[in-house]
N, C-alpha and C positions, 0 to 999 in steps of 0.2 A: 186497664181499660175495661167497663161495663161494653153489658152486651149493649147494649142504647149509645153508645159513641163508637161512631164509625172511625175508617183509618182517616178520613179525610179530615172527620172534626178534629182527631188526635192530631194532625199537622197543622189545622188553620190553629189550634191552642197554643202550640210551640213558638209557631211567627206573633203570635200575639202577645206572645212574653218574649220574644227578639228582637224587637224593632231591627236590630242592626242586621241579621239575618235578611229581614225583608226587604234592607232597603238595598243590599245586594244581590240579590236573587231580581229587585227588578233592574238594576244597571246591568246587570249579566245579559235580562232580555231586552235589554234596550240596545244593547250592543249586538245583539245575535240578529235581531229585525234590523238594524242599517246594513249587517253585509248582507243580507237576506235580497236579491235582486227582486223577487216576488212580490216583496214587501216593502220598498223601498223605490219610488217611484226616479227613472235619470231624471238630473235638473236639468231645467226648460233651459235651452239658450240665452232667450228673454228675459231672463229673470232679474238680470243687475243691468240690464240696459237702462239708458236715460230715452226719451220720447223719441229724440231725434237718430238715434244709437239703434231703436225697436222698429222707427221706420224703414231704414236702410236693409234691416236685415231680413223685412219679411218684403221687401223689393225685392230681391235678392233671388230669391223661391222661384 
């Protein structure tokens, strides 16, 4: 490694000769962000109701 490439190029050059590396490193964080409560917003009640299913429930309230 020259002085002119930092550590961070030396890493972004590695994943760019691994594809398969990278494409795990993002299913890793794709997985860490759904249990992440922070980051992962509760699903809406509403979500899979039908019209008449979405009326009743916000009656409801």
């Amino acid at each position: 490694m020259d002085k002119k490439t930092t550590k961070n190029e030396e890493i972004l050059k590695q994943q760019q000769q691994s594809p398969e590396a990278t494409k795990a490193a993002e299913q890793a964080a794709e997985a860490d962000i759904e249990k992440d409560l922070d980051l992962t917003p509760p699903p809406d009640p509403g979500d899979d109701l039908d019209e008449g299913e979405l009326a009743r429930l916000e009656g409801e309230d």
